[in-house]
PyMOL Python script that loads the backbone (N, CA, C, O; Angstrom):
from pymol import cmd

cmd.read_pdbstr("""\
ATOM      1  N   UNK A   1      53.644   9.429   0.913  1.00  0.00           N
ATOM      2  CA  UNK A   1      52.672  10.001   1.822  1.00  0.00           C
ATOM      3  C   UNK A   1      53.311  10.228   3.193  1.00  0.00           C
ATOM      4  O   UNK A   1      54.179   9.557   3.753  1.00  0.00           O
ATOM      5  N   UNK A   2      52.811  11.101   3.517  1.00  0.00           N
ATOM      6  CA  UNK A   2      53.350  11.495   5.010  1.00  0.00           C
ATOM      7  C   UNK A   2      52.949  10.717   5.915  1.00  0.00           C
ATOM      8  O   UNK A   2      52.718   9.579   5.505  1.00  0.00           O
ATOM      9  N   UNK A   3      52.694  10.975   7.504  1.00  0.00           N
ATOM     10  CA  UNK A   3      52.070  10.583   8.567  1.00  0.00           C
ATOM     11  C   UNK A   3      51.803  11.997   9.010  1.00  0.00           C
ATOM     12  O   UNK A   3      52.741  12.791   9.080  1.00  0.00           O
ATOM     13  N   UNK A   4      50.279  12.438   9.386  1.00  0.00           N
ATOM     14  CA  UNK A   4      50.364  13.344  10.391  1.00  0.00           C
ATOM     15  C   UNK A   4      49.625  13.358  11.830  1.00  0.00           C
ATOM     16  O   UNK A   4      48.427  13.238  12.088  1.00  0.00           O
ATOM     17  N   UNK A   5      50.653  13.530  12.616  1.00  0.00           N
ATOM     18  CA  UNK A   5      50.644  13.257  14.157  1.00  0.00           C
ATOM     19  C   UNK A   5      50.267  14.107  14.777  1.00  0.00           C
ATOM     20  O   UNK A   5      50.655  15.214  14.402  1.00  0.00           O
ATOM     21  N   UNK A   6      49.579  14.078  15.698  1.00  0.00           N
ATOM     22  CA  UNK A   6      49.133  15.421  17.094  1.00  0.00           C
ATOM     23  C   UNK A   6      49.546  15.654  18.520  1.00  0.00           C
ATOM     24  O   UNK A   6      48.804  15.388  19.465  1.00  0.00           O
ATOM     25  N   UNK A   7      51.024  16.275  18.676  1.00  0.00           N
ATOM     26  CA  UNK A   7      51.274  16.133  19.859  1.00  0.00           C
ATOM     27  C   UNK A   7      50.373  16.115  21.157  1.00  0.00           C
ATOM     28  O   UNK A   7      49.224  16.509  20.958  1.00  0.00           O
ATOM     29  N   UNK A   8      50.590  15.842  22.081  1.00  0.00           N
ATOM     30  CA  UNK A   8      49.225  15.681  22.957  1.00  0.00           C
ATOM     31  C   UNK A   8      48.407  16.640  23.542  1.00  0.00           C
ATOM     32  O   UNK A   8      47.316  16.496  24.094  1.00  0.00           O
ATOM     33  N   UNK A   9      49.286  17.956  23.291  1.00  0.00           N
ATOM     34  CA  UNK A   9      48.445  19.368  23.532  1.00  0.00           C
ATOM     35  C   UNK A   9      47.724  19.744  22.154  1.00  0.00           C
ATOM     36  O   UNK A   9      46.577  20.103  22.421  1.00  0.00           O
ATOM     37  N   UNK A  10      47.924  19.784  21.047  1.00  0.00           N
ATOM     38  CA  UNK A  10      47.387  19.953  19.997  1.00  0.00           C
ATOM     39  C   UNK A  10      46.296  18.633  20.350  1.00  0.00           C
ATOM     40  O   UNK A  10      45.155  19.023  20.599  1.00  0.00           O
ATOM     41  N   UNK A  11      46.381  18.014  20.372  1.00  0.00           N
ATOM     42  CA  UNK A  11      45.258  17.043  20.360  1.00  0.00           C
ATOM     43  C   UNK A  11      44.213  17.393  21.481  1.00  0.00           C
ATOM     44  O   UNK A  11      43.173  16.981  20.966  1.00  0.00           O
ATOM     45  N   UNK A  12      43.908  17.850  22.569  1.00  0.00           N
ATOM     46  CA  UNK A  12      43.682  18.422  23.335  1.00  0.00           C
ATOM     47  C   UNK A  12      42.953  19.715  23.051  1.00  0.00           C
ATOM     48  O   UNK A  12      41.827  19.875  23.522  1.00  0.00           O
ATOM     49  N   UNK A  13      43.604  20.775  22.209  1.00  0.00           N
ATOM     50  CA  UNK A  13      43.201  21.715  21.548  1.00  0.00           C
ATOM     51  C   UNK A  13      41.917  21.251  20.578  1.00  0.00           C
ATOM     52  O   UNK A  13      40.808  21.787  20.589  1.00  0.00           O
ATOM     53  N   UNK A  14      42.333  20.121  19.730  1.00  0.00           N
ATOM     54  CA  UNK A  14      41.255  19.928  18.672  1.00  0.00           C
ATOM     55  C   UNK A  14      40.027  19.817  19.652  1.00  0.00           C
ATOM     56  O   UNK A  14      39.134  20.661  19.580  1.00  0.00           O
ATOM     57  N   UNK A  15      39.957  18.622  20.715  1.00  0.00           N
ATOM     58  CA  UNK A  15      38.956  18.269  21.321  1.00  0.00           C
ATOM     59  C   UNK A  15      37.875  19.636  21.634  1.00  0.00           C
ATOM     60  O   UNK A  15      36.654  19.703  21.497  1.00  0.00           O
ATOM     61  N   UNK A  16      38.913  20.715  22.126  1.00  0.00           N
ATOM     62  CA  UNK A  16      38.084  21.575  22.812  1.00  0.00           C
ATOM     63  C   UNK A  16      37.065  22.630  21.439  1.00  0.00           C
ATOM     64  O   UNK A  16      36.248  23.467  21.824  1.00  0.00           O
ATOM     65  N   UNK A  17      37.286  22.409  20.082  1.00  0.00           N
ATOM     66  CA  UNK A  17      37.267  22.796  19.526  1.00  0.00           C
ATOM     67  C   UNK A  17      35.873  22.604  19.032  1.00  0.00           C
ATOM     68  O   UNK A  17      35.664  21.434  18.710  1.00  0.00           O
ATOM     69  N   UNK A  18      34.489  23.701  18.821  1.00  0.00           N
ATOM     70  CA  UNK A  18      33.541  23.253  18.492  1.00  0.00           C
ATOM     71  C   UNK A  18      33.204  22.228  17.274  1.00  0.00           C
ATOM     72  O   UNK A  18      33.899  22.282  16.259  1.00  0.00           O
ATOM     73  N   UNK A  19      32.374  21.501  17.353  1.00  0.00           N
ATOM     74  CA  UNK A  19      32.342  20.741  16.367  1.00  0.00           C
ATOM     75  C   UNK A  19      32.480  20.648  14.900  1.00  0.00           C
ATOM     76  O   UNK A  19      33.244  20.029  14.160  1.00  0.00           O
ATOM     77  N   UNK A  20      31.433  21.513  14.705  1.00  0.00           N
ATOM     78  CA  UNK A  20      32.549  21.887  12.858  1.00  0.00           C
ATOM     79  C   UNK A  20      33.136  22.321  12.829  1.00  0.00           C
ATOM     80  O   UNK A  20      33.709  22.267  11.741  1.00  0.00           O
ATOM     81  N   UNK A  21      33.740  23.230  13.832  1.00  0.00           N
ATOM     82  CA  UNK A  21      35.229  23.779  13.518  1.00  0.00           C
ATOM     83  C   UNK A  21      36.692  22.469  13.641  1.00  0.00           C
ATOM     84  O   UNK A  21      37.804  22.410  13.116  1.00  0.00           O
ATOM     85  N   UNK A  22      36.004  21.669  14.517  1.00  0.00           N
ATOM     86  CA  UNK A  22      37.003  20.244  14.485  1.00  0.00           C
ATOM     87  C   UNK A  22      36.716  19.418  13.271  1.00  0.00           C
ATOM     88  O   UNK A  22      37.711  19.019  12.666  1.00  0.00           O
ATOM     89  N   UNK A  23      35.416  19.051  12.754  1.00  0.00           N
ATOM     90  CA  UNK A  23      35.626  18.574  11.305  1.00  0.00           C
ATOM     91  C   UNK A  23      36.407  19.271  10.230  1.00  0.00           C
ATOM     92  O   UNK A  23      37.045  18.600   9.419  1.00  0.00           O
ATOM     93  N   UNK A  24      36.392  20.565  10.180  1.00  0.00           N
ATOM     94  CA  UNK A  24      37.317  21.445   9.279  1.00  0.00           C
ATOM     95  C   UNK A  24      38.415  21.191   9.051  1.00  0.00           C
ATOM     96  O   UNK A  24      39.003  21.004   7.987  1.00  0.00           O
ATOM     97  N   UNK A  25      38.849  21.172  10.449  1.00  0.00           N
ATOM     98  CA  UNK A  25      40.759  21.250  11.064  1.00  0.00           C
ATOM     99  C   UNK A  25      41.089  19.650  10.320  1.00  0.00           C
ATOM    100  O   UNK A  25      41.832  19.302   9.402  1.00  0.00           O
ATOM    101  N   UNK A  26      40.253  19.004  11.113  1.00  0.00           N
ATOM    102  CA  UNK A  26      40.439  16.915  10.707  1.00  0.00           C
ATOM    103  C   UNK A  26      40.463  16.681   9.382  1.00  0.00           C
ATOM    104  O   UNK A  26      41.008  15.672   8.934  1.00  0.00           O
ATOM    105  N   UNK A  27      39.611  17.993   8.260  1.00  0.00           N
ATOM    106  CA  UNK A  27      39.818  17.599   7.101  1.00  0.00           C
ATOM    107  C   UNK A  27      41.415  17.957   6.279  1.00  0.00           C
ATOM    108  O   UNK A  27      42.232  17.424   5.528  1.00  0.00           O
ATOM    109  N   UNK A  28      41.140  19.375   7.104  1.00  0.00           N
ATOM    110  CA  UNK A  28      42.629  20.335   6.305  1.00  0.00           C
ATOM    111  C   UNK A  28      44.092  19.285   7.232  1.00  0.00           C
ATOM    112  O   UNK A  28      45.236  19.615   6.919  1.00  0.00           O
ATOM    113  N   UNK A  29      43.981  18.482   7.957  1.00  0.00           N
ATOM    114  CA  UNK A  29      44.806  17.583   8.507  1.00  0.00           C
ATOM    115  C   UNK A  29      45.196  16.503   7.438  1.00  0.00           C
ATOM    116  O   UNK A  29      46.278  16.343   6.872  1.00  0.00           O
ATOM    117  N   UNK A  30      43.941  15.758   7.309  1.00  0.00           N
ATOM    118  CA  UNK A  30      44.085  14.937   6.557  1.00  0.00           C
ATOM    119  C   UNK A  30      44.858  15.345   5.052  1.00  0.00           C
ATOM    120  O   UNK A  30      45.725  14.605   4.586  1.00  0.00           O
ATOM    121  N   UNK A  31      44.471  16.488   4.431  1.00  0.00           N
ATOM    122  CA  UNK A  31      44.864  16.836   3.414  1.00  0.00           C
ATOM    123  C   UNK A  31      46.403  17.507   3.160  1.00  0.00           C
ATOM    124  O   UNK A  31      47.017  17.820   2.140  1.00  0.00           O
ATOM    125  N   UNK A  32      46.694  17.565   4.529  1.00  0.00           N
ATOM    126  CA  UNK A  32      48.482  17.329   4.840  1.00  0.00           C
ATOM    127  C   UNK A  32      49.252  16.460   4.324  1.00  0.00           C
ATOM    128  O   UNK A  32      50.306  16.816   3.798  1.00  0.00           O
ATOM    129  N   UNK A  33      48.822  14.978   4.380  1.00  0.00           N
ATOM    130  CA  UNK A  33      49.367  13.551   4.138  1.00  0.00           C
ATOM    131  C   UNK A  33      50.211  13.742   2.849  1.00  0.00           C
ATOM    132  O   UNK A  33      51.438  13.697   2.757  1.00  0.00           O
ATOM    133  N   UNK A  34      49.041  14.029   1.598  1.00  0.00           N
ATOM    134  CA  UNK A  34      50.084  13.871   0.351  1.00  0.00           C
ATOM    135  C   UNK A  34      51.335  15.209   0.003  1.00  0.00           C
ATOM    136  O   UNK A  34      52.351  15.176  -0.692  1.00  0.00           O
ATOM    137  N   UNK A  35      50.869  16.049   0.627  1.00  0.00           N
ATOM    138  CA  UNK A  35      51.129  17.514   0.652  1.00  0.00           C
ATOM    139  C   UNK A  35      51.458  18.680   1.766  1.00  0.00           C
ATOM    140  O   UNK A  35      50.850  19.747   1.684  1.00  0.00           O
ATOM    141  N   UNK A  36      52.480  18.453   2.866  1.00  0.00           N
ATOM    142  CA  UNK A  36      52.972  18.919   3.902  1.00  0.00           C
ATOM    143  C   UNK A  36      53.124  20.562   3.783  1.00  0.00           C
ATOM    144  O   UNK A  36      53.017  21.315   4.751  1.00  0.00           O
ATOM    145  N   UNK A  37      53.392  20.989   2.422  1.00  0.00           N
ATOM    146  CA  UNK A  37      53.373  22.453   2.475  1.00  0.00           C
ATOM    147  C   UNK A  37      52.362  22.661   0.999  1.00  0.00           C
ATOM    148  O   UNK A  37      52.788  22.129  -0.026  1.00  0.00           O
ATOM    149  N   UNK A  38      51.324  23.267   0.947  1.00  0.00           N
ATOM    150  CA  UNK A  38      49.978  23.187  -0.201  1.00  0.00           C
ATOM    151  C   UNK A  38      50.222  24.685   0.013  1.00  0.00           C
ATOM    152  O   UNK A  38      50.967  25.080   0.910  1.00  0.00           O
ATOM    153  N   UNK A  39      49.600  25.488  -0.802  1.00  0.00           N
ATOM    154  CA  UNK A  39      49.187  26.409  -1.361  1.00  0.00           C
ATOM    155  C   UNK A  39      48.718  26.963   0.007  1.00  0.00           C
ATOM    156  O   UNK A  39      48.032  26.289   0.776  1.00  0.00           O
ATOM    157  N   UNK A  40      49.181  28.408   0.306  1.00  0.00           N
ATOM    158  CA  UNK A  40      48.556  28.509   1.799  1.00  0.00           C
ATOM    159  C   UNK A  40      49.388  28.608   3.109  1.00  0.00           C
ATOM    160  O   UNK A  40      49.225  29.147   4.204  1.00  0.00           O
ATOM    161  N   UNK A  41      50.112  28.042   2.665  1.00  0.00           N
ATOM    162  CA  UNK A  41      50.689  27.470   3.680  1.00  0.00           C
ATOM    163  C   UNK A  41      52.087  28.354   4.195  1.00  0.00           C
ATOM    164  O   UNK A  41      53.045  28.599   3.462  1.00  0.00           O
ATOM    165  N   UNK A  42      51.972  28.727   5.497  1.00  0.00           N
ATOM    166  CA  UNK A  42      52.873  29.576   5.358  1.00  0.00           C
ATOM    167  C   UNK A  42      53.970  29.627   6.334  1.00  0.00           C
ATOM    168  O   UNK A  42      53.512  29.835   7.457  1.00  0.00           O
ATOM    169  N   UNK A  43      55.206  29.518   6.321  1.00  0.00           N
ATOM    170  CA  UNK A  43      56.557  29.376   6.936  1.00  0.00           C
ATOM    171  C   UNK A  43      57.130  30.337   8.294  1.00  0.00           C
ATOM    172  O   UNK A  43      57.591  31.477   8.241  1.00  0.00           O
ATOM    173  N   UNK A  44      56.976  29.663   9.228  1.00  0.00           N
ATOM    174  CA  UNK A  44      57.486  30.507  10.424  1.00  0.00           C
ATOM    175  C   UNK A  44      58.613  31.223  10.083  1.00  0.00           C
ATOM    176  O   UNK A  44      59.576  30.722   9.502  1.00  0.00           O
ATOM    177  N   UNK A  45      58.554  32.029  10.320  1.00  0.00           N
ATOM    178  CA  UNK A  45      60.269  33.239  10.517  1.00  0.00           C
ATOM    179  C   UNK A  45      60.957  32.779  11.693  1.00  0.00           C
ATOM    180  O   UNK A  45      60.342  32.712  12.757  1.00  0.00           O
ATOM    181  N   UNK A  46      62.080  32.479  11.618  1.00  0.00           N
ATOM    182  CA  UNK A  46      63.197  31.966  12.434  1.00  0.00           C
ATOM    183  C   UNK A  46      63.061  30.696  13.135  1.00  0.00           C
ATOM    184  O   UNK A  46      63.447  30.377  14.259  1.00  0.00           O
ATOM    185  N   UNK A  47      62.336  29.934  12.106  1.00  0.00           N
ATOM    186  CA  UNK A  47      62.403  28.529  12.506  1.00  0.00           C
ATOM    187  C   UNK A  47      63.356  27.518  10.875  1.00  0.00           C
ATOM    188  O   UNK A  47      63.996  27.782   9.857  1.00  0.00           O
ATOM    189  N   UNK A  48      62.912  26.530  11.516  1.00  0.00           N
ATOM    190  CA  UNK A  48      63.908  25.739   9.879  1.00  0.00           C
ATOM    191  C   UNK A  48      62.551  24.885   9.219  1.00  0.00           C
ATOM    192  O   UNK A  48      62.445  24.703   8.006  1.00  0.00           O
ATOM    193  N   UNK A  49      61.620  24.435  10.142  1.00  0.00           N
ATOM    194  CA  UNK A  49      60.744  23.281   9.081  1.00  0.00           C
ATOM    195  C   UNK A  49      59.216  23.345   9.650  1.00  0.00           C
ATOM    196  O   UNK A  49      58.431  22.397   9.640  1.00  0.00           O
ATOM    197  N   UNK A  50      58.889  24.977  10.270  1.00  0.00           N
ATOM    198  CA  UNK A  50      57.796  25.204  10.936  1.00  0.00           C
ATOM    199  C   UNK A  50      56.753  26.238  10.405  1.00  0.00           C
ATOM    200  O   UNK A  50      56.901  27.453  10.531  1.00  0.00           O
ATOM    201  N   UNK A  51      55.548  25.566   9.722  1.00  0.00           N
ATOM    202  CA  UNK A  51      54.954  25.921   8.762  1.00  0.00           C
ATOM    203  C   UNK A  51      53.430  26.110   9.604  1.00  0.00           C
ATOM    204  O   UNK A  51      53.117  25.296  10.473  1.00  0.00           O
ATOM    205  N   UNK A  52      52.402  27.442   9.189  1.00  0.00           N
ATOM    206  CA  UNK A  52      51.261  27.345   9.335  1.00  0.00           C
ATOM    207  C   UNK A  52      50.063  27.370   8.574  1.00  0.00           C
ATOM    208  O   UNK A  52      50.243  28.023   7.546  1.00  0.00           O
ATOM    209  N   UNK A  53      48.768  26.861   8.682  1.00  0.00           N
ATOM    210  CA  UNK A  53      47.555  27.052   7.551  1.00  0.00           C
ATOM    211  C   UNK A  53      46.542  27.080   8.766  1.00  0.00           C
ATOM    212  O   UNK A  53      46.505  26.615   9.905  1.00  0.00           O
ATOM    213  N   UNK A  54      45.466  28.125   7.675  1.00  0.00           N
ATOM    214  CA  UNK A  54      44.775  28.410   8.283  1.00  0.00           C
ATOM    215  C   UNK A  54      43.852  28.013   7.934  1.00  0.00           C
ATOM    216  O   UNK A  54      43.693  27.733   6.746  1.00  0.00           O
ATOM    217  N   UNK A  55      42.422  27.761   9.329  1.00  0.00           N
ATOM    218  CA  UNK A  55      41.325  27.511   8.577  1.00  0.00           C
ATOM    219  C   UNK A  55      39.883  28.294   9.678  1.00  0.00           C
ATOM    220  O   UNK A  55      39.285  28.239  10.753  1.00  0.00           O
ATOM    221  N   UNK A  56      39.970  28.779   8.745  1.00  0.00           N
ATOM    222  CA  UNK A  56      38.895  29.580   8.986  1.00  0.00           C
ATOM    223  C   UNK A  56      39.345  30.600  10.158  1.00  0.00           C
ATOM    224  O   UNK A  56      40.164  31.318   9.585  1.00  0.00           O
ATOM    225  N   UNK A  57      39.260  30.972  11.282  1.00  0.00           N
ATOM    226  CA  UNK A  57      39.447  31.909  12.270  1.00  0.00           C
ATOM    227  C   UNK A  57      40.532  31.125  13.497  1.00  0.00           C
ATOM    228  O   UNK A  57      40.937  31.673  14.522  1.00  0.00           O
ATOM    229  N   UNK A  58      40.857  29.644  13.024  1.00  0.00           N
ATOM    230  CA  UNK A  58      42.108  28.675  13.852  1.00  0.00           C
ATOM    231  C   UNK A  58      43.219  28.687  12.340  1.00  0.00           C
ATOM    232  O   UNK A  58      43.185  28.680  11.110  1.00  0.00           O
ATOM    233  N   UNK A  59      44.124  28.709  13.484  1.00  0.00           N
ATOM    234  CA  UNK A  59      45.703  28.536  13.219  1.00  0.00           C
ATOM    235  C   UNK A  59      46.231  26.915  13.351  1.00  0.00           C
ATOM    236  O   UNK A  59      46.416  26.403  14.455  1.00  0.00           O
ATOM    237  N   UNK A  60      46.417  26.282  12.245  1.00  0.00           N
ATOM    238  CA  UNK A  60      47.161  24.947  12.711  1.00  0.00           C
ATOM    239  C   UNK A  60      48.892  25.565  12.582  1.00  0.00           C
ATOM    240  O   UNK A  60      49.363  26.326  11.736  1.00  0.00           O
ATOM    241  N   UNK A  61      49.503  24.956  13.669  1.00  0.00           N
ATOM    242  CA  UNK A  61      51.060  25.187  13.762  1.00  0.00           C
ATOM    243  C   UNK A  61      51.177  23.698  13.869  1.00  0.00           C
ATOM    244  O   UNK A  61      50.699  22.812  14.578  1.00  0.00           O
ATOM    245  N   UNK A  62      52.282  23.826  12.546  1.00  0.00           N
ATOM    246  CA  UNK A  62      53.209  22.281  13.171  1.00  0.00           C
ATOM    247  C   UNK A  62      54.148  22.392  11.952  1.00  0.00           C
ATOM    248  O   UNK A  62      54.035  23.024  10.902  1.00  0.00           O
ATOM    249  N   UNK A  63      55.376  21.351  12.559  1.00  0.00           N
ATOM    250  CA  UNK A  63      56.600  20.518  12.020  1.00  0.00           C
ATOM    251  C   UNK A  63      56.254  20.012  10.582  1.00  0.00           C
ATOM    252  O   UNK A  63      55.152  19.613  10.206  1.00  0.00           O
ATOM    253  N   UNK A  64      57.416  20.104   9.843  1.00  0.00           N
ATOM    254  CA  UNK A  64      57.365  18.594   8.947  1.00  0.00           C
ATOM    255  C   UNK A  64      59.009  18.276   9.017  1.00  0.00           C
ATOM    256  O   UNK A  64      59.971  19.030   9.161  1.00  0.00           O
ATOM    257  N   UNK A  65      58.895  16.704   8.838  1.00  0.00           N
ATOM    258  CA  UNK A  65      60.131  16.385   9.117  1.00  0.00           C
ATOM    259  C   UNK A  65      60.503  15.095   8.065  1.00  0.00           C
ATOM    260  O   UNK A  65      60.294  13.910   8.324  1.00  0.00           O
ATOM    261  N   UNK A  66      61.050  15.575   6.937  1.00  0.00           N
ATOM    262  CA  UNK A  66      61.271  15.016   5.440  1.00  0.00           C
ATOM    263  C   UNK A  66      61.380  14.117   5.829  1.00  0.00           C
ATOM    264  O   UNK A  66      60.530  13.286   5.509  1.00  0.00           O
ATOM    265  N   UNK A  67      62.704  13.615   6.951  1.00  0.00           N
ATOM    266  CA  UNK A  67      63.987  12.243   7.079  1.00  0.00           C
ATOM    267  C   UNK A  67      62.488  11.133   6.859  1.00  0.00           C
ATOM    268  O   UNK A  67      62.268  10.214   6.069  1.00  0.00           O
ATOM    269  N   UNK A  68      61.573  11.827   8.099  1.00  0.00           N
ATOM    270  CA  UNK A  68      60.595  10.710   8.590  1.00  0.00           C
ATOM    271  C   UNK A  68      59.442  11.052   7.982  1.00  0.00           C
ATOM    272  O   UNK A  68      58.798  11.632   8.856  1.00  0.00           O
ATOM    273  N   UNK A  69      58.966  11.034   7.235  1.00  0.00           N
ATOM    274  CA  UNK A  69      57.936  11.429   6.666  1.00  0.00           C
ATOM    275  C   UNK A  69      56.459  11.705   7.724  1.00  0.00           C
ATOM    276  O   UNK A  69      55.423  11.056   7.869  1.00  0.00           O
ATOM    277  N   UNK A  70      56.895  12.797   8.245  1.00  0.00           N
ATOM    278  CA  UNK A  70      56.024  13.147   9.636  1.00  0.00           C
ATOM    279  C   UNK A  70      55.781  14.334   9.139  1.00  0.00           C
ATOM    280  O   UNK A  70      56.683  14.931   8.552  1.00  0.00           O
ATOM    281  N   UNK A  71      54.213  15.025   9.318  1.00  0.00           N
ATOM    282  CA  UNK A  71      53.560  15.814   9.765  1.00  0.00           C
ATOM    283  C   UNK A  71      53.487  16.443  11.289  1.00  0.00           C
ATOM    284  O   UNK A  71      52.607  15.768  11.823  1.00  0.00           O
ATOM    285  N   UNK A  72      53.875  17.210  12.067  1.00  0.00           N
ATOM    286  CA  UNK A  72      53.685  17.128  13.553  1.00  0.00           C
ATOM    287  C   UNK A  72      52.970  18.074  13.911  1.00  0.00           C
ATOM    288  O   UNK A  72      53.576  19.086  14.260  1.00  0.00           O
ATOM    289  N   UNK A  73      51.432  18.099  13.959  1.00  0.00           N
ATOM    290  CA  UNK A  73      50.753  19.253  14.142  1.00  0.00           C
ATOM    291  C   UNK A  73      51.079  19.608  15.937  1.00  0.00           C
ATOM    292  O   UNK A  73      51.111  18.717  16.786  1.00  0.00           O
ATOM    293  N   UNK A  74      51.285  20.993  16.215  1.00  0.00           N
ATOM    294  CA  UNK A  74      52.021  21.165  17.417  1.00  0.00           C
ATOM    295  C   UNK A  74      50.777  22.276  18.018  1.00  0.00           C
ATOM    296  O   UNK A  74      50.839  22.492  19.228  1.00  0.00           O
ATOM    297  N   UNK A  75      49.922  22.818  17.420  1.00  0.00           N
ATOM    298  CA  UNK A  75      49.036  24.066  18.188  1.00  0.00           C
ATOM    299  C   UNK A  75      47.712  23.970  17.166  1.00  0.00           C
ATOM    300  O   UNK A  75      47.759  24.154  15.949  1.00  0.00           O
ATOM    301  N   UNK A  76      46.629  23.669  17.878  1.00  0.00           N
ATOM    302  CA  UNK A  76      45.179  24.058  17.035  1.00  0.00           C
ATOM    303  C   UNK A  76      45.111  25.219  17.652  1.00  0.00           C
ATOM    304  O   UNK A  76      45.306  25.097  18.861  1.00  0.00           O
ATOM    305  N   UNK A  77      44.824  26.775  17.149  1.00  0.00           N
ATOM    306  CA  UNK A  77      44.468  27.849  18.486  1.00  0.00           C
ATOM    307  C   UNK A  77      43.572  28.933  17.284  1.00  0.00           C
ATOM    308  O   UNK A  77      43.393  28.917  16.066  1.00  0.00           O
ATOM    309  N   UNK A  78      43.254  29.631  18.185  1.00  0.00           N
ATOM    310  CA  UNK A  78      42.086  30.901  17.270  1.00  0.00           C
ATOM    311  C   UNK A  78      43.351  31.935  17.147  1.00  0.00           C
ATOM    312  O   UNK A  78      44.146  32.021  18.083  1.00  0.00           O
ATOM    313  N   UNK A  79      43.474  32.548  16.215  1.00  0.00           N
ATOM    314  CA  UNK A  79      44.079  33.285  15.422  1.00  0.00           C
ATOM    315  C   UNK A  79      45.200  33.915  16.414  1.00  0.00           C
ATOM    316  O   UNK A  79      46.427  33.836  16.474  1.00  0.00           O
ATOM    317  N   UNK A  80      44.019  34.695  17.296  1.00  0.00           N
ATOM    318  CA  UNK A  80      45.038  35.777  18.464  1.00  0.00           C
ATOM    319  C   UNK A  80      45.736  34.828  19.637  1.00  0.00           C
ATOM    320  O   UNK A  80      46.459  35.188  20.566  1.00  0.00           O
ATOM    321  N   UNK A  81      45.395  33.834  19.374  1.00  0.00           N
ATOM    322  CA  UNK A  81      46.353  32.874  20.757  1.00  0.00           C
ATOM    323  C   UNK A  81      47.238  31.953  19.684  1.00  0.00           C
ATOM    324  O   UNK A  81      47.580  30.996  20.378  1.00  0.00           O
ATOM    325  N   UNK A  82      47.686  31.785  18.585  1.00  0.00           N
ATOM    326  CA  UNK A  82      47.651  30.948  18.058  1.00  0.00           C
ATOM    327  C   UNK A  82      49.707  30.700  18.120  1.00  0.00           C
ATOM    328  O   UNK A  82      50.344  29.649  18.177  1.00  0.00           O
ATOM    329  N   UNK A  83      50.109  31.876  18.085  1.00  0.00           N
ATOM    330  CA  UNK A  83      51.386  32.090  18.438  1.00  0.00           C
ATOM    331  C   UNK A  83      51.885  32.262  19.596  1.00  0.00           C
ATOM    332  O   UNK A  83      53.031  32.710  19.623  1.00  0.00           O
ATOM    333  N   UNK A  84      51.168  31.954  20.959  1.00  0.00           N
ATOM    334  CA  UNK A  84      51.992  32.754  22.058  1.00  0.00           C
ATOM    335  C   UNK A  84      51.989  30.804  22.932  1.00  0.00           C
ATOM    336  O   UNK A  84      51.201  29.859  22.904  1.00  0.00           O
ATOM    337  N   UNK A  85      53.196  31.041  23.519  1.00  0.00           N
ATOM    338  CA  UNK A  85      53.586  29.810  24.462  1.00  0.00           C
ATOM    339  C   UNK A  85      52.814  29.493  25.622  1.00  0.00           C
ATOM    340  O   UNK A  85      53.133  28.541  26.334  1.00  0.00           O
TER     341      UNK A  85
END
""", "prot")
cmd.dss("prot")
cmd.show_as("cartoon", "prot")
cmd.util.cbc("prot")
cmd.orient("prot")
């Protein structure tokens, strides 16, 4: 099983996030643990271990990092912000 973690801006993001749309995200999070890349799930271009899923009209962006069995969710964002710095 993995660990999955929320850097402190992603965590931040969830908060601001209406309420069932944050139960959604907390579930499709949780369902990371046994399964870091599921069906869905789809691989940044010109990165090495930076994967996204979507849920519903939000973008989760984050890490996985085998060595450590880490999840690193890095961006909760709505679709059109979901890629920009």
């Amino acid at each position: 099983m993995y660990t999955v973690d929320l850097a402190s801006s992603a965590r931040r993001e969830l908060h601001k996030l209406p309420s069932d749309a944050q139960r959604r995200v907390i579930s499709r999070l949780e369902r990371l643990a046994p399964n870091p890349r599921p069906h869905g799930a789809t691989k940044l271009s010109g990165t090495t271990d930076t994967y996204r899923i979507r849920v519903g009209d939000y973008r989760v962006v984050y890490e996985v990092h085998d060595d450590r069995l880490l999840v690193m969710v890095i961006r909760i964002r709505r679709r059109e912000h979901a890629y920009q710095d």
